[in-house]
C-alpha positions in Angstrom: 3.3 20.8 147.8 0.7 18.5 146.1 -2.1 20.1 144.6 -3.7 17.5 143.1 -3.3 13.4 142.3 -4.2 10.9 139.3 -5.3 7.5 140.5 -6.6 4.5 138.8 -6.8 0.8 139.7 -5.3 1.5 143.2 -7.6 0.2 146.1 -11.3 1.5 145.9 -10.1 3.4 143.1 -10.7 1.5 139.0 -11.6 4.1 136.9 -9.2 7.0 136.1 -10.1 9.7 138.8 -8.4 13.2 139.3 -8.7 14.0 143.4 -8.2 17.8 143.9 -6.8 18.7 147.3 -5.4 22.1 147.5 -5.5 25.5 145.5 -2.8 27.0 147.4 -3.4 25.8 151.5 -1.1 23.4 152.9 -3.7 22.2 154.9 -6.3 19.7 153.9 -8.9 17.8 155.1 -10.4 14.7 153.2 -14.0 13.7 154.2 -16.5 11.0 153.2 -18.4 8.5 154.0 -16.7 5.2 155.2 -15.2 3.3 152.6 -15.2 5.5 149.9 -12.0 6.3 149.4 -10.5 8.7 151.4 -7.3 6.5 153.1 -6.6 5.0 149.6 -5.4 8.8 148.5 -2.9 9.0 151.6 -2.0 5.5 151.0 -1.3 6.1 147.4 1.1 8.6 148.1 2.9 6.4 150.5 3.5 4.4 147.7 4.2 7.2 145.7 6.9 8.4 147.7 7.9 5.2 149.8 7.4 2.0 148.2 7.5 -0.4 151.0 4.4 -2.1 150.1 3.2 -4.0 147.2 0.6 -1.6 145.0 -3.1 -1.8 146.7 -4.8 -3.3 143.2 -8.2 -3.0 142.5 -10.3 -5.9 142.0 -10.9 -5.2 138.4 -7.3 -4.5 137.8 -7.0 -8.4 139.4 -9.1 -9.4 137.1 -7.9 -7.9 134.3 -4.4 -8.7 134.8 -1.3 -5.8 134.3 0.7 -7.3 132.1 2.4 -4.0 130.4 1.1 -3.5 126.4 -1.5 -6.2 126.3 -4.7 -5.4 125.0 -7.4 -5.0 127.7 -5.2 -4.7 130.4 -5.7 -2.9 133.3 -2.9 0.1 133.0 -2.9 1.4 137.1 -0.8 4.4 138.1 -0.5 7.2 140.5 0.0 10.7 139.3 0.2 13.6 141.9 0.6 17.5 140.7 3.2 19.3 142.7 4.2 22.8 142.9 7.5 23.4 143.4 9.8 26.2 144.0 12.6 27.1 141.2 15.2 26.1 143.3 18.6 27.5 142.1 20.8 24.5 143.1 18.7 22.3 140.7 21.2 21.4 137.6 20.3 23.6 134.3 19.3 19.9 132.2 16.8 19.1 135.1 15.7 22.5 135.2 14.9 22.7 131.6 13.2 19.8 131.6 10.9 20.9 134.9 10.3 24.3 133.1 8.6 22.6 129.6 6.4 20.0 132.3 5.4 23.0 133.4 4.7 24.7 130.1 2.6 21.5 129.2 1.0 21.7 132.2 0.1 25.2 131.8 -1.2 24.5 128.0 -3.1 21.4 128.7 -6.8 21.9 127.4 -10.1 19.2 127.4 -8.9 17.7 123.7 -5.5 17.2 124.9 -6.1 14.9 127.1 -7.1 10.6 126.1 -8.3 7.8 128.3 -10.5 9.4 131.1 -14.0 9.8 131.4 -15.4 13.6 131.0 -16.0 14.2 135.3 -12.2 13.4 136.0 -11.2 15.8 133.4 -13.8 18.7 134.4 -12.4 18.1 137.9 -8.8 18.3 137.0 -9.1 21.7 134.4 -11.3 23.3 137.3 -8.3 22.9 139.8 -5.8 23.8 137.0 -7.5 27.2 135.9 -7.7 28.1 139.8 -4.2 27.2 140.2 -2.9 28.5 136.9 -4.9 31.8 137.4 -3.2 32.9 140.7 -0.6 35.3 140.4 2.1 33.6 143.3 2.2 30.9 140.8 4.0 33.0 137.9 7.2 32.4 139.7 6.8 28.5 140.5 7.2 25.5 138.7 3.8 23.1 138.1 4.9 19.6 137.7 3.1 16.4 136.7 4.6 13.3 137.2 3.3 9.7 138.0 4.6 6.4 138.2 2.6 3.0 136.8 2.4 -0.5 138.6 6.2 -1.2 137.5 7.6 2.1 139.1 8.4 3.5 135.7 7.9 7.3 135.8 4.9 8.3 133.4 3.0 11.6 132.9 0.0 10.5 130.2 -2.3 13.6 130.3 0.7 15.6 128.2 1.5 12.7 126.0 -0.1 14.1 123.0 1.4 17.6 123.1 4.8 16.6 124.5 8.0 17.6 123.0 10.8 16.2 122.6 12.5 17.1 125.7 10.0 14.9 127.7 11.6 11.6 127.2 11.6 8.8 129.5 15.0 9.5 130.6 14.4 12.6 131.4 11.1 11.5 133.3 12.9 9.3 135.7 15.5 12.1 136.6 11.9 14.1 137.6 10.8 11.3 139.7 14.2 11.0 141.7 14.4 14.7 142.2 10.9 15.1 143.3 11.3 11.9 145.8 14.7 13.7 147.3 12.9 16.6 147.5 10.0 15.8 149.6 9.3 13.4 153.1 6.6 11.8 153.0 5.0 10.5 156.4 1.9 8.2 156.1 0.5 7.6 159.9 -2.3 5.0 159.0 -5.6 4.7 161.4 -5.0 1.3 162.1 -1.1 1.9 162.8 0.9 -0.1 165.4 1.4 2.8 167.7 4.2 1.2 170.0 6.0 -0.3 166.8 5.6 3.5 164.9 7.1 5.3 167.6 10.7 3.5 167.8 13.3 6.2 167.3 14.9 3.7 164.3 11.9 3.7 162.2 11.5 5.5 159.3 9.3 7.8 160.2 9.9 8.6 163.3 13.6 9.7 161.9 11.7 11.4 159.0 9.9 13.7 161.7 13.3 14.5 163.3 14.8 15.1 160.0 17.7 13.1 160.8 18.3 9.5 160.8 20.0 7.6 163.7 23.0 7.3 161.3 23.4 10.4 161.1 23.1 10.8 165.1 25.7 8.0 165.6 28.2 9.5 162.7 28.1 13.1 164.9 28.7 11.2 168.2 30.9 8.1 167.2 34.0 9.9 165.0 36.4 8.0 162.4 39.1 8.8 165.0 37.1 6.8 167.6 36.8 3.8 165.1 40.3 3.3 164.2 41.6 3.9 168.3 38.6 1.0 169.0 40.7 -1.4 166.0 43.8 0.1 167.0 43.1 -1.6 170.6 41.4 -5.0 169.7 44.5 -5.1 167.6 46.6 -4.7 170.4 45.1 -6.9 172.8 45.1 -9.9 170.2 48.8 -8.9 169.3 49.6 -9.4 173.1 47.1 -12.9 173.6 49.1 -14.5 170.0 52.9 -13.7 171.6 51.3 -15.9 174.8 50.3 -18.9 172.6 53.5 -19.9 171.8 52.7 -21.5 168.3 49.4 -20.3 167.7 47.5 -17.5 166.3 44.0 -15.9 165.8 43.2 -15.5 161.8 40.0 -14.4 160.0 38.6 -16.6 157.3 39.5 -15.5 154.1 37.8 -12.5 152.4 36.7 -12.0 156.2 37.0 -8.3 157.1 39.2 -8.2 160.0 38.5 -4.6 161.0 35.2 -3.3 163.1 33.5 -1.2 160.7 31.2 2.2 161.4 28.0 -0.2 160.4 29.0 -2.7 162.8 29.1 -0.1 165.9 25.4 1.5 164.7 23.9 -1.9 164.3 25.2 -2.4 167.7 24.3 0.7 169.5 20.7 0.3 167.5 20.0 -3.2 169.0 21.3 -2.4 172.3 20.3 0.8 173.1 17.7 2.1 171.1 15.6 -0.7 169.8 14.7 -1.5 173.8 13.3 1.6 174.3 9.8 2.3 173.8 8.0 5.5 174.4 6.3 6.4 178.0 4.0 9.5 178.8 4.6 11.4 181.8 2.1 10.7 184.7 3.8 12.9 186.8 7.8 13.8 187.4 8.2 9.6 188.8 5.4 8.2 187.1 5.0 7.4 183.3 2.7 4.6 181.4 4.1 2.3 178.8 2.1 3.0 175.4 0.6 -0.7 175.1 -1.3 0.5 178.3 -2.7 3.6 176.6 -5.9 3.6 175.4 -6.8 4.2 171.8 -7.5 7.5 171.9 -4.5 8.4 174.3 -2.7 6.3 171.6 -3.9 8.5 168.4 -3.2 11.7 170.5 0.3 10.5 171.2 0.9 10.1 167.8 -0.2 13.7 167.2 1.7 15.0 170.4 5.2 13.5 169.3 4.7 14.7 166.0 3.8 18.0 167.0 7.0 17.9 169.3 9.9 16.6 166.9 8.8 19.1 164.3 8.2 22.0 166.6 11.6 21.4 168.7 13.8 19.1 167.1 13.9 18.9 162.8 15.6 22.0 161.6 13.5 22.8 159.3 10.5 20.9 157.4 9.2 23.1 154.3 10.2 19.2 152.3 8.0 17.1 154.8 4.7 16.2 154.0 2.0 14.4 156.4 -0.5 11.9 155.5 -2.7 11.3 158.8 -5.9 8.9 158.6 -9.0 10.0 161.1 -6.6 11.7 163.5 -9.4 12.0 165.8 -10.5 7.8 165.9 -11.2 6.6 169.2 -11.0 10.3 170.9 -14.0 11.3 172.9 -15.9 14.4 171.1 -14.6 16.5 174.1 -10.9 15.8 172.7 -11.4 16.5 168.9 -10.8 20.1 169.3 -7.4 20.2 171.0 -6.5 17.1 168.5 -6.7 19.3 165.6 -6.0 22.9 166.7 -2.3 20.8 167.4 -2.8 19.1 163.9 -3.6 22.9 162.7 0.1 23.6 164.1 1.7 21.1 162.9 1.2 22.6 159.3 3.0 25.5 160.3 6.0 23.3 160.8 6.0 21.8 157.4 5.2 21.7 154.1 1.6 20.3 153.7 -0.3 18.4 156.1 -3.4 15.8 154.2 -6.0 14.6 157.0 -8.8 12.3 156.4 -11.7 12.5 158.8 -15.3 11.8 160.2 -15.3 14.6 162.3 -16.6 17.7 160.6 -16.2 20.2 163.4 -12.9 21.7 161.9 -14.4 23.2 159.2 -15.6 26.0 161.3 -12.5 26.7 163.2 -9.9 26.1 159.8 -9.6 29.3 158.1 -7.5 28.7 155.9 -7.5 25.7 154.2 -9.1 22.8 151.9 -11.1 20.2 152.1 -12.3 17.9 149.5 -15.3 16.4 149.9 -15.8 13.0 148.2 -19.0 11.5 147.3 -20.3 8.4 144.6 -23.0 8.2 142.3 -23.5 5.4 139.9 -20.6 3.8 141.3 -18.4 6.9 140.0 -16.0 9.0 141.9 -17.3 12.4 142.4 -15.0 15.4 144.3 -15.4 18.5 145.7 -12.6 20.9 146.9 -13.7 23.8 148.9 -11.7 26.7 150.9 -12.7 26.5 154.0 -12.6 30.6 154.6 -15.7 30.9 153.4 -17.3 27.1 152.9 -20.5 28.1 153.7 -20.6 30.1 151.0 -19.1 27.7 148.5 -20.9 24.8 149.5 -24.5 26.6 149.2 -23.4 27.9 145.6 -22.2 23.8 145.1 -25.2 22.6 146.3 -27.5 24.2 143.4 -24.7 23.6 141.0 -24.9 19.8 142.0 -28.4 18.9 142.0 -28.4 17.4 145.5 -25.6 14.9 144.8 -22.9 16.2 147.6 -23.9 15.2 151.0 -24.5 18.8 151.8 -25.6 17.8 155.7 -22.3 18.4 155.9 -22.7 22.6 156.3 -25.3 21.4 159.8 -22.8 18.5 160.5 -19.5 20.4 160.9 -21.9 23.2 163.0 -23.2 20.3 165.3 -19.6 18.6 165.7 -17.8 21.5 166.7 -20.7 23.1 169.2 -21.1 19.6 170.8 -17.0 19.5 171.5 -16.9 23.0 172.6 -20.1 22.5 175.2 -19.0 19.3 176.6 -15.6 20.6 177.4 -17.7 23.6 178.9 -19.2 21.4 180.9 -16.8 19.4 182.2 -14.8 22.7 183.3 -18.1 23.6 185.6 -17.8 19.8 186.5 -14.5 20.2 188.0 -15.2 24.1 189.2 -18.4 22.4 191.0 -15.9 19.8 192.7 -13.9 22.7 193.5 -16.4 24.7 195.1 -17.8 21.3 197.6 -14.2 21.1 198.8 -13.6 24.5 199.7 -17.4 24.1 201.5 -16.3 21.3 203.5 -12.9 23.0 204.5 -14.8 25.8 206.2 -17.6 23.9 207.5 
């Protein structure tokens, strides 16, 4: 899982800033104010992980171009801290080299660490000492490792008290075994729901665990590949002897044979690609999802992932969820089913990261995080509390912070979740007051 992430010159982000977002929950919640920040963490990872998108540079970075070793240049990367488990299938060279990260990481102290301002650093050896400090971490391994704008695999807050086991070498084989290891799954707020729930896209095959490939490979055998040539062969066999003079040739270098690729491209354009997902009306009835509403939309979303985890992917301890305001464009009424089904969803896998506006899940989330993110002086500032007993933590912040963290947040969450839970109140007496007038008129 990912306890915690480096970021600098990505997006909103331009100074060095450490974000903490768990101290042992997989499930955690990322709230702010618009615009601050909180979508540029998920989509960071995304990057991370995925690199299908060019790096989200900050302005400054822009301006201060990237060139790599020029002085004054803007040096942007993305570090995360994962927790890991000591896996015995991992190859004694990688091990060794995850168990002296982790011995770094373990040793790191305040003079160790060069090229951040004091608040990132406070942040990060707060989470580190909580972390560090908790007995179920003896046994794991604690790794840091980031990546910089040209993908090279970097972990700067050890390089001062690195040995010589951490080389770059030996970095990249980190990187490459943490990306195999983990799925990550970005679902952005302003996502193309139609085009995201395809059954070839890559996260949609991610959720099932499986791609289509794989699907094809277990349906379409080598045996049935070589009896399909074995016949095309045949038939233009029998056409040539009925040309008298004349033959059918491929151009040379020209494969002449129908390979596996060419039947799953096939089958994928034919069949899959022209189906789009439908919800059930009723057992005749369904509704195309450009039809759907917003909020039906973002509840979809949640639904299908709820539903391919839950019933389909074997297992997902490696997949990790990145969900922007999974309750945008839902009516109040609807936030609380939205993310008790978010809520299980992190039962099916191995962390689930949430940003939201609506604070009425800190009540009902007992175990979890939630970082709260706020800005001063044009600095980053962040908060992580456990939401068992936020209340708590958050009055005992509050003194501790002078005021800065927007601490209408303890009355907001309150008023968020009592106003979903009374409207859906009333609308049951709604429908049991309907109820009631029919039955009247039946008997009158």
């Amino acid at each position: 899982m990912i306890s915690g992430l480096f970021i600098t010159y990505f997006k909103t982000y331009s100074k060095v800033n450490f974000i903490p977002l768990s101290d042992g929950h997989n499930l955690c919640g990322i709230l702010g104010r618009n615009g601050i920040g909180k979508s540029s963490i998920l989509e960071a990872l995304d990057y991370f992980f995925n690199r299908d998108k060019e790096w989200n540079l900050h302005l400054n970075a822009k301006k201060k171009g990237v060139t790599s070793g020029r002085d004054g240049a803007a040096n942007p990367y993305i570090l995360p801290i994962f927790i890991i488990d000591r896996d015995e299938t991992i190859s004694s060279d990688l091990l060794s080299i995850l168990t002296e990260l982790d011995r770094l990481f373990r040793s790191i102290k305040k003079e160790d660490i060069n090229g951040m301002g004091n608040n990132a650093k406070s942040t990060f050896l707060s989470l580190k000492e909580i972390i560090c400090s908790k007995d179920i971490y003896d046994s794991k391994l604690i790794i840091p490792i980031g990546i910089n704008y040209e993908n090279i695999a970097i972990c700067p807050i050890i390089d001062s008290i690195k040995t010589d086991i951490i080389t770059d070498d030996s970095l990249e084989k980190v990187i490459k075994y943490i990306r195999d290891l983990y799925d990550y799954v970005y679902i952005p707020k302003d996502i193309d729901t139609e085009q995201f729930m395809k059954l070839e896209t890559k996260q949609v095959q991610m959720l099932m665990g499986e791609s289509l490939e794989d699907i094809l490979k277990s349906k379409i055998t080598e045996s049935t590949i070589r009896e399909i040539n074995g016949n095309l062969d045949r038939f233009i066999s029998d056409l040539e002897s009925e040309l008298d003079g004349y033959v059918y040739k491929t151009v040379q270098h020209r494969q002449s044979k129908v390979k596996r690729s060419d039947i799953y491209k096939l089958i994928i354009d034919t069949y899959f690609n022209v189906r789009k997902l439908h919800k059930k009306i009723k057992d005749d009835q369904t509704i195309p999802m450009s039809e759907m509403s917003s909020g039906e939309k973002q509840k979809a979303i949640i639904d299908v992932a709820h539903s391919l985890l839950k019933n389909h992917r074997v297992d997902g301890k490696n997949l990790i969820l990145g969900i922007d305001e999974p309750e945008a464009s839902l009516h109040i009424s609807a936030c609380f089913d939205q993310f008790n089904s978010l809520f299980d969803i992190g039962n099916d896998c191995r962390q689930v990261l949430f940003t939201s506006h609506w604070y009425g899940y800190l009540p009902i989330l007992n175990n979890g995080n939630t970082c709260i993110i706020s800005k001063i002086d044009s600095s980053h500032h962040f908060d992580l509390i456990n939401t068992s007993n936020y209340q708590e933590q958050m009055s005992q912040q509050k003194e501790e912070s002078k005021g800065r963290l927007p601490y209408d947040i303890q009355l907001k969450s309150t008023t968020d979740f009592v106003q979903s839970i009374l409207i859906n109140i009333f609308l049951i007496l709604h429908i049991i007051g309907l109820y009631v007038k029919v039955v009247q008129r039946k008997f009158i």
